[in-house]
C-alpha positions in Angstrom: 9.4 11.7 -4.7 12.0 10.3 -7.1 12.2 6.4 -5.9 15.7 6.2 -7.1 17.1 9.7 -5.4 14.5 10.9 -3.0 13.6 14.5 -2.1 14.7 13.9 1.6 16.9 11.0 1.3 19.8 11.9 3.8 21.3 14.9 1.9 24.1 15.0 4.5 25.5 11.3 4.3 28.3 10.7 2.1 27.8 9.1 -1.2 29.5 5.6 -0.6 28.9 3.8 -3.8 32.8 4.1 -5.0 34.5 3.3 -1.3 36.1 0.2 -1.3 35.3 -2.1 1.7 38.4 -2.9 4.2 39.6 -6.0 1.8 39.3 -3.6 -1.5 35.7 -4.9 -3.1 33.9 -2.6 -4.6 31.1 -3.9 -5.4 29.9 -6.9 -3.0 28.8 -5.8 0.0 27.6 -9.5 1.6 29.4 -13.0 0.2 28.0 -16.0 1.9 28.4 -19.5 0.7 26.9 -22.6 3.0 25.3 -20.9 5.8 23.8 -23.7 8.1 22.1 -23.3 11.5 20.6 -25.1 13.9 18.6 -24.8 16.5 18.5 -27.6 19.0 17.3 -30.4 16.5 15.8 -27.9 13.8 17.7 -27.5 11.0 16.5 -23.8 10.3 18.9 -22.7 7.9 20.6 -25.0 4.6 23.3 -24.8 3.0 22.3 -21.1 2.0 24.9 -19.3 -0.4 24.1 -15.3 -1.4 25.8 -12.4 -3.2 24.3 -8.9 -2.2 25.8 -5.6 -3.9 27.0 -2.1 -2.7 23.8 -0.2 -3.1 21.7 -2.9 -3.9 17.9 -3.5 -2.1 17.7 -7.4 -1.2 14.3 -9.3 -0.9 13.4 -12.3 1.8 10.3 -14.3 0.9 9.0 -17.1 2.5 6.9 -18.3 5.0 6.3 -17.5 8.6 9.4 -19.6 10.9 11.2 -20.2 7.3 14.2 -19.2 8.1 14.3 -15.6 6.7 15.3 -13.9 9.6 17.6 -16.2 10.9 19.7 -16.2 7.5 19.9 -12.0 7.7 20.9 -11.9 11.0 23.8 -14.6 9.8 25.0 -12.9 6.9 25.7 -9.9 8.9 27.3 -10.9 11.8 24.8 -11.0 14.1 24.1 -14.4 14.7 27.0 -17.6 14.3 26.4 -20.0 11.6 26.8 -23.6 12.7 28.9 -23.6 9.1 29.5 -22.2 6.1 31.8 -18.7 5.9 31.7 -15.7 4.3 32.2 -11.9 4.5 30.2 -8.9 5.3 31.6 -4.9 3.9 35.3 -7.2 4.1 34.9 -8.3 7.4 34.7 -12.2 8.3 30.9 -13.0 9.3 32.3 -15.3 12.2 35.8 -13.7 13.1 35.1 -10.3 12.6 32.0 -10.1 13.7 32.1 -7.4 15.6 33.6 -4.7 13.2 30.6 -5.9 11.1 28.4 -4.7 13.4 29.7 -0.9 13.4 28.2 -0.9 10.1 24.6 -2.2 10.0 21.6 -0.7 11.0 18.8 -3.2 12.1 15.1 -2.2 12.3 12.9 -5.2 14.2 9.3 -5.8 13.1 8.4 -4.9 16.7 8.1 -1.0 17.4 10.8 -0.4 20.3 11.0 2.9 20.9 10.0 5.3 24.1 6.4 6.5 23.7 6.4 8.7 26.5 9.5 10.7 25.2 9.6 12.9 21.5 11.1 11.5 18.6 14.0 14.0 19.5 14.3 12.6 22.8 14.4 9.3 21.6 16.9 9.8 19.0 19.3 11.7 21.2 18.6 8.2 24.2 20.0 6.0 20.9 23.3 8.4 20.1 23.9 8.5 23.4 23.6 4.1 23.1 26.2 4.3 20.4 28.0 6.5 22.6 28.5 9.1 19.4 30.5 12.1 20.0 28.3 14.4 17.7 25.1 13.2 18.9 23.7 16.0 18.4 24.6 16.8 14.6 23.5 12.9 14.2 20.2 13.6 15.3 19.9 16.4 13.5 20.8 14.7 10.4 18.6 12.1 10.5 15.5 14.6 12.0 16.2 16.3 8.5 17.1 13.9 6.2 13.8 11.3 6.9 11.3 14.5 6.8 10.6 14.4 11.1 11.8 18.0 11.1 7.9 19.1 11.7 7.2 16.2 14.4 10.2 16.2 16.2 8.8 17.7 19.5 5.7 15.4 19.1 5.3 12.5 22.0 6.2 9.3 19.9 2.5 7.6 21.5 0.6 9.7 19.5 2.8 9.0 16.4 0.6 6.9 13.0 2.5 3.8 12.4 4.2 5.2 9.0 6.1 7.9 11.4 7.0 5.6 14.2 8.1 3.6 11.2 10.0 6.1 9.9 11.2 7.5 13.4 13.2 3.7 13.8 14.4 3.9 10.5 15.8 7.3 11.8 17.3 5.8 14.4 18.9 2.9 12.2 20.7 5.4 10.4 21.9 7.3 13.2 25.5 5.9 12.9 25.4 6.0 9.0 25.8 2.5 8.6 26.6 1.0 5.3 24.0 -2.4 5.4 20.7 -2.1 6.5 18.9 -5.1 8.4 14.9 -4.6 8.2 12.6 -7.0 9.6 9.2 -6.9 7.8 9.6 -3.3 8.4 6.1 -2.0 6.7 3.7 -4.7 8.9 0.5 -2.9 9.7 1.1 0.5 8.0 -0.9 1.9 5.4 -0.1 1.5 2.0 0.6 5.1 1.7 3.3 5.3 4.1 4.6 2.0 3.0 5.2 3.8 -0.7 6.6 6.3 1.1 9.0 4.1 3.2 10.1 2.3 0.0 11.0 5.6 -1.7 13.3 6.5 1.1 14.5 2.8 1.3 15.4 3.1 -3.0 16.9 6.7 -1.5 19.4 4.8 0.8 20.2 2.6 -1.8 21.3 5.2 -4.4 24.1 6.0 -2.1 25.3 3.1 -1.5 23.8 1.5 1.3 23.3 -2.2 1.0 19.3 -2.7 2.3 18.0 -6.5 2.9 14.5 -6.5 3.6 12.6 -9.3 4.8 8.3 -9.3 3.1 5.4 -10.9 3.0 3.9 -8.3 0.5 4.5 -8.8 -3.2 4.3 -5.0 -4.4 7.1 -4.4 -2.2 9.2 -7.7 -3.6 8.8 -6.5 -6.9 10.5 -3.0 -6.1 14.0 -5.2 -5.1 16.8 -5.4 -7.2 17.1 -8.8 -6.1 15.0 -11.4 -4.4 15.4 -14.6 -2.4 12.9 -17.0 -2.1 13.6 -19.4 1.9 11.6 -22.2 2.4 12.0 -23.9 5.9 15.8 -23.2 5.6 16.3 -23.8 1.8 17.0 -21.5 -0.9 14.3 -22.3 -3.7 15.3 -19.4 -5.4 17.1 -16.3 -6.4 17.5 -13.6 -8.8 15.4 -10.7 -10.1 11.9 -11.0 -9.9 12.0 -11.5 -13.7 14.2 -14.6 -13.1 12.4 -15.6 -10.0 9.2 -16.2 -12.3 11.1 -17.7 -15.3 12.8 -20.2 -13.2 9.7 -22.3 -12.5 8.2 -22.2 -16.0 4.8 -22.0 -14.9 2.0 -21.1 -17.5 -0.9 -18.8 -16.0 -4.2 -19.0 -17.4 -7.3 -16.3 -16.0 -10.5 -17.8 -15.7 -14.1 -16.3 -15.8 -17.4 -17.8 -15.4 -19.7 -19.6 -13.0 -19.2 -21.7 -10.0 -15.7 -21.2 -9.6 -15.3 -22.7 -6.5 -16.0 -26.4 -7.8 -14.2 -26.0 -11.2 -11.0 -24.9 -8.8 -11.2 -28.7 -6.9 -11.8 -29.9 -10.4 -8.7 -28.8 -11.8 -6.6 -29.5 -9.2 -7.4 -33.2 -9.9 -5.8 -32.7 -13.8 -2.1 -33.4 -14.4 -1.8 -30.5 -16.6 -2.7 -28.3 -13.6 0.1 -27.1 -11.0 -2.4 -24.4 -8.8 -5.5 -23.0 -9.0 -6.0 -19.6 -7.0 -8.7 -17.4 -6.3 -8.1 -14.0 -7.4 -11.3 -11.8 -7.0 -14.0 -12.8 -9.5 -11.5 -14.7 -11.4 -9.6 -18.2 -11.2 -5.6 -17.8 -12.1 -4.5 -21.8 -13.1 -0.6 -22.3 -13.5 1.1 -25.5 -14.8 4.1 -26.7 -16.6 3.3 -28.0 -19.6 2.0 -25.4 -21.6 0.1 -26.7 -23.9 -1.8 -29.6 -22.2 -2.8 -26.6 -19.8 -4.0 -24.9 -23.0 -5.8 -27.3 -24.4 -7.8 -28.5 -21.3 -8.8 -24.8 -20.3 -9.8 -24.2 -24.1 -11.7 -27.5 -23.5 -13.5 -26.6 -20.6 -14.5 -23.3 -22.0 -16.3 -24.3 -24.9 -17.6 -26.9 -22.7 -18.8 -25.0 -20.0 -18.8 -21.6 -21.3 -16.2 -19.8 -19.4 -14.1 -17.3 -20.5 -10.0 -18.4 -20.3 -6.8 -16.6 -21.3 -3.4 -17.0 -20.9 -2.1 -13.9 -18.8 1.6 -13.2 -17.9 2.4 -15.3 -14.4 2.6 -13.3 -11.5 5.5 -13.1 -8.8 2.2 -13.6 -6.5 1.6 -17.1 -8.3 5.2 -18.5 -8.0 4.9 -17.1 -4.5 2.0 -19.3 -3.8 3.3 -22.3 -6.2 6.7 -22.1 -3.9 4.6 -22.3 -0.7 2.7 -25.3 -2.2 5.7 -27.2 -3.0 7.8 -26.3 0.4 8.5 -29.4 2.9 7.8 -28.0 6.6 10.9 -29.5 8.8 8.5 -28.3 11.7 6.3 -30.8 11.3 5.9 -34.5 12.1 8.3 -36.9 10.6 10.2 -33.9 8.7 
């Protein structure tokens, strides 16, 4: 399947990508600036300021009770900021919170649906929750359009997790809406149906349907337009996953040889060295300064007789060089 136009990727649904929102933009879908929020004496989200697109797949990295979640249900209307403003398809995320909600689609991480009825029946029980008038052209619209056409008489218990998966996506677009809220959405599914799921997901997007996508896996960070890297409420970063990397300058060095374990706790002693991870038989070691990271690792080959090369840093390795750096403020004294 096409990732950018899909072979089952809701034939039926009008392309939106030219339809001004209610206030006349046509091409940011989400506008944020200084989202804060608190809960009781956390400060869980900071300052936070975001720009998503018509049409445009939007990436939340960070680590577990970061914030991620909380900042996505904000930006669409679904939770009230403590401050900050902003506007979702036009509509005013605090005021107009409400009309927001007409138009997103939110997928949990937590599988909700009705095992004991079929994917039909459970389709036709969330129509019937929106209280849609054509329920039954919805349904068959979305039976259709995500590929359940075969399954849809099958008991949703005895579903894999990619079809459940794709049975609450289903139900997300039963009311065609025009921002899609997905909450690690691919947890514990294969990584065949999680290729699958991102090809309909670039599908969706194609027409015009604004998709923000909370991940812990980097394969599926790199296949955002845009990513945005929350750390215990802050913003670290933003951008492409191109500008994501650049913007923390880190040199990346692979390293082959003997007793890797020790030379990792060696080099985590040297200034010129930011990180040291483990990645299979091989040690990746970042830093800053370029060429003091170069000369020590030419160094220690010679020396030792390893084999080290500079390689191209990895979204993985600013991933785990943002982790490193991040200030908990769930923990003591924070």
């Amino acid at each position: 399947m096409n990732p950018n136009t899909g072979s089952r990727g809701m034939p039926d649904m009008p392309d939106m990508r030219e339809s001004p929102d209610r206030h006349g933009g046509h091409d940011l879908a989400i506008d944020v600036r200084g989202l804060d929020k608190h809960f009781g004496d956390k400060h869980v989200v900071k300052n936070v300021s975001l720009q998503v697109r018509r049409g445009e797949i939007f990436g939340f990295l960070g680590p577990n009770g970061s914030g991620k979640t909380t900042c996505i249900r904000m930006m669409c209307g679904l939770l009230t900021p403590d401050g900050g403003s902003g506007t979702c398809l036009g509509y005013d995320i605090v005021r107009e919170s409400a009309q927001i909600k007409r138009h997103v689609g939110y997928m949990t991480q937590r599988f909700s649906y009705w095992e004991d009825l079929t994917i039909r029946e459970n389709l036709d029980f969330v129509a019937r929750v929106y209280g849609m008038a054509n329920r039954r052209e919805a349904v068959d619209r979305a039976i259709e359009g995500l590929g359940l056409k075969a399954r849809a008489k099958q008991l949703t218990g005895s579903l894999s997790g990619g079809w459940k998966q794709r049975l609450a996506l289903a139900a997300c677009m039963l009311h065609e809406p025009r921002v899609l809220l997905l909450d690690e959405p691919t947890a514990g599914v294969d990584p065949t149906a999680r290729r699958d799921f991102w090809e309909e997901l670039h599908a969706l997007a194609a027409r015009g349907i604004s998709v923000l996508v909370s991940t812990h896996y980097m394969d599926e960070a790199e296949r955002c337009h845009k990513l945005a890297y929350i750390s215990y409420g802050e913003l670290l970063a933003q951008g492409t996953a191109e500008e994501v990397i650049a913007a923390q300058h880190l040199t990346t060095w692979t390293v082959h040889g003997e007793n890797l374990v020790e030379l990792s706790r060696e080099l985590r002693e040297q200034p010129a060295v930011a990180q040291t991870v483990a990645f299979g038989n091989a040690l990746h070691v970042s830093g800053q300064d370029a060429g003091a990271l170069a000369r020590l690792l030419q160094r220690l080959a010679r020396e030792r007789g390893l084999h080290a090369a500079p390689i191209d840093t990895s979204l993985e390795d600013v991933f785990i060089f943002l982790m490193s750096h991040a200030r908990d403020n769930f923990g003591d004294g924070t």
